[in-house]
MMTF fields as JSON, N, C-alpha, C and O atoms, coordinates in Angstrom:
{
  "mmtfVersion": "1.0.0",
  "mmtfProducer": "UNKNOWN",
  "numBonds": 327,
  "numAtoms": 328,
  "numGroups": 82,
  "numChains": 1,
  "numModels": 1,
  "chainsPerModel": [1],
  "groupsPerChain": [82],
  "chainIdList": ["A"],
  "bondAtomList": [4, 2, 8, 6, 12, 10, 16, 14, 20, 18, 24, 22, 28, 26, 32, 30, 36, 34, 40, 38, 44, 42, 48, 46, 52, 50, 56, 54, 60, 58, 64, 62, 68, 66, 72, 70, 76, 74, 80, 78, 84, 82, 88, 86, 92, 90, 96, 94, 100, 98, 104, 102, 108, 106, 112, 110, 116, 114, 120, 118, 124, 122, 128, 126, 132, 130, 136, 134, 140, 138, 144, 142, 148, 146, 152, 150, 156, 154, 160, 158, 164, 162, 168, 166, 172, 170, 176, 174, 180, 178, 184, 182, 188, 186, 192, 190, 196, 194, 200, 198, 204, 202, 208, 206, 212, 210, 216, 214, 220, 218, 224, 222, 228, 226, 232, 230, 236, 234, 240, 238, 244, 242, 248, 246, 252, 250, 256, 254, 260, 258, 264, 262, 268, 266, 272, 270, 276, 274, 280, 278, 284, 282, 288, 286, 292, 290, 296, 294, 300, 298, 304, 302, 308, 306, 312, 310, 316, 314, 320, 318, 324, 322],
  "bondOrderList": [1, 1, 1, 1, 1, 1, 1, 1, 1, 1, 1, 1, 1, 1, 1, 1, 1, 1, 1, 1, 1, 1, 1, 1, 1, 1, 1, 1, 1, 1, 1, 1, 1, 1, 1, 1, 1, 1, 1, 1, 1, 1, 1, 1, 1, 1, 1, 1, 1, 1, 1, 1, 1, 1, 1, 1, 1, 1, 1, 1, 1, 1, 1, 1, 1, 1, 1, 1, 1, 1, 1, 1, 1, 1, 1, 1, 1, 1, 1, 1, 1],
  "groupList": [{"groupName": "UNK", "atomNameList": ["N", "CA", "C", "O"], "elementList": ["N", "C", "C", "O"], "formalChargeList": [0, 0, 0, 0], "bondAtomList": [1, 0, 2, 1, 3, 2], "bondOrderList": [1, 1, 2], "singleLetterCode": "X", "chemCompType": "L-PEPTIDE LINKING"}],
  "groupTypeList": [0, 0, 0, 0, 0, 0, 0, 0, 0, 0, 0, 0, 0, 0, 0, 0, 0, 0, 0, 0, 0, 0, 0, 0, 0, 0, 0, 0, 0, 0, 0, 0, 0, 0, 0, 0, 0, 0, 0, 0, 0, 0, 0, 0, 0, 0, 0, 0, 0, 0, 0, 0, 0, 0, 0, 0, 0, 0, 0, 0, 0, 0, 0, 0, 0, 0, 0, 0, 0, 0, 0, 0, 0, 0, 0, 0, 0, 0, 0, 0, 0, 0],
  "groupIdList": [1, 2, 3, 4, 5, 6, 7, 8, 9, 10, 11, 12, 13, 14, 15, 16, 17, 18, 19, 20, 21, 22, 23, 24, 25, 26, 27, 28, 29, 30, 31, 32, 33, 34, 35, 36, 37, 38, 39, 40, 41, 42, 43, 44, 45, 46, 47, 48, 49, 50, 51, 52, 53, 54, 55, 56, 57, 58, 59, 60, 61, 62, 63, 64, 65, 66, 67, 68, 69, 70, 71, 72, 73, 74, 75, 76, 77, 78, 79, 80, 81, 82],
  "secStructList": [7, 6, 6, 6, 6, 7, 7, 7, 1, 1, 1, 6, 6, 7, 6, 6, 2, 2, 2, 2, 2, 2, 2, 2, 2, 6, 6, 7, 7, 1, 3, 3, 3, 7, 1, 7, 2, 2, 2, 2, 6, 7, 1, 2, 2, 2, 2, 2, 2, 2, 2, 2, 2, 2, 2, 2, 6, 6, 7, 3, 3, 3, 3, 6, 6, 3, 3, 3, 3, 6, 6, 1, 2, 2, 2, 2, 2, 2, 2, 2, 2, 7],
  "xCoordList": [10.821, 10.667, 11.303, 11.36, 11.74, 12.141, 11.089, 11.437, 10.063, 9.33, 8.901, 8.208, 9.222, 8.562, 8.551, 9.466, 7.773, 7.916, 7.262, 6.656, 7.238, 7.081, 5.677, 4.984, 5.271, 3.509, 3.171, 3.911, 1.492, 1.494, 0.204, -0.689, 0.525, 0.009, -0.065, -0.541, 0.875, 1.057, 2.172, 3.304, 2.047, 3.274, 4.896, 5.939, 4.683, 6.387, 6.786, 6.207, 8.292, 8.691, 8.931, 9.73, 7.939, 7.84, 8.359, 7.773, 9.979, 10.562, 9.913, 9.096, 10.062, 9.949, 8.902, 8.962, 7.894, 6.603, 6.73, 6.258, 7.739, 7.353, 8.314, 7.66, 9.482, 10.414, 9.461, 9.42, 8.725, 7.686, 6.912, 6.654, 6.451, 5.981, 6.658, 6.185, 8.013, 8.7, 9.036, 8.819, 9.687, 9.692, 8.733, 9.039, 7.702, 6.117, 6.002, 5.689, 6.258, 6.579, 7.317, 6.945, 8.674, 9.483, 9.555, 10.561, 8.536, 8.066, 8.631, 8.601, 9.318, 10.365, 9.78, 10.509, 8.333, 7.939, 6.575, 5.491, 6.591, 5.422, 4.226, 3.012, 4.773, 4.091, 4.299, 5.445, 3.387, 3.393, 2.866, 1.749, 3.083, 2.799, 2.967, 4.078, 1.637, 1.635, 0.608, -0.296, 0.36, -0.788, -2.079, -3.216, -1.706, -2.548, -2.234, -1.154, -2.863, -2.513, -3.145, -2.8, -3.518, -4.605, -2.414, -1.579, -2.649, -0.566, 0.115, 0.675, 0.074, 1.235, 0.434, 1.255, -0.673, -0.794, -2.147, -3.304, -1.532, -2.469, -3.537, -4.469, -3.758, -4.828, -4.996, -4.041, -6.6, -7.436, -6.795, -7.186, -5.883, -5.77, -4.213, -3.531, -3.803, -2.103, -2.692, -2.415, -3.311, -4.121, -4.353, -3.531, -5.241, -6.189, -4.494, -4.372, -3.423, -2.247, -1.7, -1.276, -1.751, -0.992, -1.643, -1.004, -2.938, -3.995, -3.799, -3.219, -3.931, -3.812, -2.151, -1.889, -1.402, 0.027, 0.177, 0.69, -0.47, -0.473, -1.48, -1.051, -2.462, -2.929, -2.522, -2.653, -2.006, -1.086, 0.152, 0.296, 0.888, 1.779, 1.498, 2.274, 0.453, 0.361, 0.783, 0.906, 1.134, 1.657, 0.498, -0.57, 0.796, -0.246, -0.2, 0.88, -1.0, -0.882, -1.736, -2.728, -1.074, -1.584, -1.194, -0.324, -2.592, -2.505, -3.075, -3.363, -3.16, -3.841, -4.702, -4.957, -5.348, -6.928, -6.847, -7.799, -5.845, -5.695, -4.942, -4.135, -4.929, -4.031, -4.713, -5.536, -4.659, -5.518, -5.057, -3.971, -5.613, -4.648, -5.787, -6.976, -5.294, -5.826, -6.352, -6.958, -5.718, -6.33, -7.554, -8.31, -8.046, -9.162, -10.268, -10.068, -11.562, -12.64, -13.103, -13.162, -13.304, -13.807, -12.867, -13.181, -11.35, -9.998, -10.245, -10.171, -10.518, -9.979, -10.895, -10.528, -12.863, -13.997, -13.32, -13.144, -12.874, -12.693, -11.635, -11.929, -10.578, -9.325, -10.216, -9.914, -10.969, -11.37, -12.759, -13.152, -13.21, -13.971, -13.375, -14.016, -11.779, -10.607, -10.215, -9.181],
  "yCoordList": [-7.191, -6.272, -6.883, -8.111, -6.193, -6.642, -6.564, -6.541, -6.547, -6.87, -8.057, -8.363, -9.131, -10.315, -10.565, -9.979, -11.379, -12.345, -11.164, -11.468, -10.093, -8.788, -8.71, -8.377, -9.06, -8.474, -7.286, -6.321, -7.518, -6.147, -5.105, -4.395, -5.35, -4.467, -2.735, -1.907, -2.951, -1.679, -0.898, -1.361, 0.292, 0.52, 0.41, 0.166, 0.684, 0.857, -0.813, -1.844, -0.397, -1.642, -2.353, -3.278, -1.683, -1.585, -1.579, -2.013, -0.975, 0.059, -0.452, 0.354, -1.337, -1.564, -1.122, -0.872, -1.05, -0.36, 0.843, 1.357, 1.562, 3.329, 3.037, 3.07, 2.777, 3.241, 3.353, 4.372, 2.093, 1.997, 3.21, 3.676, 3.845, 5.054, 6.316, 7.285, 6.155, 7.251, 7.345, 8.415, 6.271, 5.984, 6.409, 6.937, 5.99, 6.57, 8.048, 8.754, 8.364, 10.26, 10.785, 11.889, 10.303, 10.967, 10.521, 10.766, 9.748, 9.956, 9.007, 9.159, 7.776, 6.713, 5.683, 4.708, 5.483, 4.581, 4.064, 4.572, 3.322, 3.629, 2.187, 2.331, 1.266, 0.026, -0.67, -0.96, -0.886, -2.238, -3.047, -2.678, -4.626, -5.772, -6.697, -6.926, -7.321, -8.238, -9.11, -8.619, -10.702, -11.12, -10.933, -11.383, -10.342, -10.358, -8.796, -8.564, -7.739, -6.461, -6.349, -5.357, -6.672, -6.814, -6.828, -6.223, -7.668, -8.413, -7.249, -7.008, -6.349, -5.291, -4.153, -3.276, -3.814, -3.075, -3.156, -2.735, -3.712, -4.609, -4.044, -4.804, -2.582, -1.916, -1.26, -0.911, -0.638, 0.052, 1.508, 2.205, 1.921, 3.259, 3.431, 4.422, 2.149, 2.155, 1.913, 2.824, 1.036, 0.671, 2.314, 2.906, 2.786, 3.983, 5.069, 5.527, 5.322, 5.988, 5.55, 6.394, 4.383, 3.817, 3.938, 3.557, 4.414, 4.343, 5.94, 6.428, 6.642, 8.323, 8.72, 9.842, 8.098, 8.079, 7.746, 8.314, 6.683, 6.236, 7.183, 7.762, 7.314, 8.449, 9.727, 10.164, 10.18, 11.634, 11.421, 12.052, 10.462, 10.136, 9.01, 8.233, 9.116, 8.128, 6.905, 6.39, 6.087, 4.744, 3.638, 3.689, 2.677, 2.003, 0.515, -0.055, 0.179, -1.203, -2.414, -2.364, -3.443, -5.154, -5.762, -5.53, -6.948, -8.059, -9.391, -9.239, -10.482, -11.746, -11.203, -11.675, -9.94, -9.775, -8.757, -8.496, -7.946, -6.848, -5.798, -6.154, -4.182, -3.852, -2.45, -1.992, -1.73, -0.568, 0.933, 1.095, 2.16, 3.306, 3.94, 4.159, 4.08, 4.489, 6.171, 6.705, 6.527, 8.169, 8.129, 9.053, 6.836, 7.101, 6.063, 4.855, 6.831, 6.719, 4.762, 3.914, 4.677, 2.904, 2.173, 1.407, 2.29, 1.835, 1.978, 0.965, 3.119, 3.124, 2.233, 1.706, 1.949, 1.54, 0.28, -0.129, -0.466, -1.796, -2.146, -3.238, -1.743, -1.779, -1.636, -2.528, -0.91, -0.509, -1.747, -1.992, -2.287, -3.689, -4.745, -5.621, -5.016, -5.748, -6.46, -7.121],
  "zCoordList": [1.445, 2.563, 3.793, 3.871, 4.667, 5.663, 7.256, 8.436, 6.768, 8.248, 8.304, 9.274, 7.191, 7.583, 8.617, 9.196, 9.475, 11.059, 11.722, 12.749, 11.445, 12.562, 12.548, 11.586, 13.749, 14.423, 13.641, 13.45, 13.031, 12.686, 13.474, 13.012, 14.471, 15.497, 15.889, 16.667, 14.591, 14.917, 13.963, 14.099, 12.948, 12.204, 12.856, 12.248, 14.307, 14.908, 14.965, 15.307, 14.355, 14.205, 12.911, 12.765, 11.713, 10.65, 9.71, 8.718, 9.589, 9.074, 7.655, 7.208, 7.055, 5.813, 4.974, 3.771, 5.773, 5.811, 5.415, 4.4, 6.68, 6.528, 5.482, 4.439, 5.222, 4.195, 2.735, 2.044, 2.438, 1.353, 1.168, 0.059, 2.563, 2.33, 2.038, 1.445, 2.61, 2.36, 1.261, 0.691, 0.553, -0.781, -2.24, -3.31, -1.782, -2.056, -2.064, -3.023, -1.027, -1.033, -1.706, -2.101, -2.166, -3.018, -4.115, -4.781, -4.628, -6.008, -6.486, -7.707, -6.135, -6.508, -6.768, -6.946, -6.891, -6.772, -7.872, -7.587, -8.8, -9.983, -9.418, -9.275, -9.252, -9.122, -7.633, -7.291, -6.913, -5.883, -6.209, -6.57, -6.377, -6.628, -5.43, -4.952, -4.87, -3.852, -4.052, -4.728, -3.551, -3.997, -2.678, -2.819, -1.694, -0.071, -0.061, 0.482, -0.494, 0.152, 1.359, 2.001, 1.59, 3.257, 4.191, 4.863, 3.656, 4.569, 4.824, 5.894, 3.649, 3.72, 4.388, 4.659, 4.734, 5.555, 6.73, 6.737, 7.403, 8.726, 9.109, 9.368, 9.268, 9.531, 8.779, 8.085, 8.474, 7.768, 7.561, 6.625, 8.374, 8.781, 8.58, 8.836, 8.028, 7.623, 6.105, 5.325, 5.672, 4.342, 3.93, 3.23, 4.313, 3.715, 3.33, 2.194, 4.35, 4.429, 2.915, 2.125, 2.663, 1.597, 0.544, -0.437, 0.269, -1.25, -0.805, -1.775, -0.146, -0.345, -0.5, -0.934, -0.26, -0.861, -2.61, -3.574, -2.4, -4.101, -4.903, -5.902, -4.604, -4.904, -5.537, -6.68, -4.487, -4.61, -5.761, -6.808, -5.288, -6.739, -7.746, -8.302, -7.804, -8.982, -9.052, -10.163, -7.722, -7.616, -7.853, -7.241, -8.758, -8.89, -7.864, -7.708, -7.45, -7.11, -7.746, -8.473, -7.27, -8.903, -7.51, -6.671, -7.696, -7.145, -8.122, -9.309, -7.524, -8.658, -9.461, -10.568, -8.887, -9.905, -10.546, -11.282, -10.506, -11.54, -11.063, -10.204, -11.431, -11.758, -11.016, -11.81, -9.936, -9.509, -9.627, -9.071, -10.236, -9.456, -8.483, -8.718, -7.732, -6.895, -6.404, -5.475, -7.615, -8.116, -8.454, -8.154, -9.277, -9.955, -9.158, -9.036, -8.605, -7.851, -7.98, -7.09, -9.194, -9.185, -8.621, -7.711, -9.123, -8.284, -6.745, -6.05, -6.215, -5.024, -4.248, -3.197, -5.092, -4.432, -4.309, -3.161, -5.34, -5.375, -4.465, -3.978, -4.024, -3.452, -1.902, -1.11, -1.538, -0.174, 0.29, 1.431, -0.883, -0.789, -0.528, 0.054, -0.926, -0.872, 0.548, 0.642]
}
């Protein structure tokens, strides 16, 4: 991604971020793999944007501890305990 170094204070500034989401929207996208998802989306309210994106298309996300979709209710509990 290209926002490394970049404050995350805030999505603007981001691009790499929104592109992930835009990406995410047009359906291009099956798996995110990171080991800190907390990292890739700094606030609760860029977080929550990104599990109702994956959601909607079926994008799954995997970190060290396993493997989540976030369509399905126990996934999303555990990911939002995260």
């Amino acid at each position: 991604m290209n926002d490394q170094g970049v404050s995350g204070s805030s999505v603007e500034g981001r691009s790499g971020f929104q592109r992930l989401l835009a990406e995410i929207s047009a359906d291009r996208v099956g798996l995110i793999l990171g080991l800190e998802m907390s990292r890739l989306a700094r606030f609760c309210k860029d977080w929550h944007a990104l599990q109702e994106l994956c959601g909607i298309y079926r994008t799954l996300l995997a970190d060290a501890d396993g493997l989540y979709d976030p369509s399905h209710y126990n996934d999303r509990l555990l990911l939002g305990l995260k």
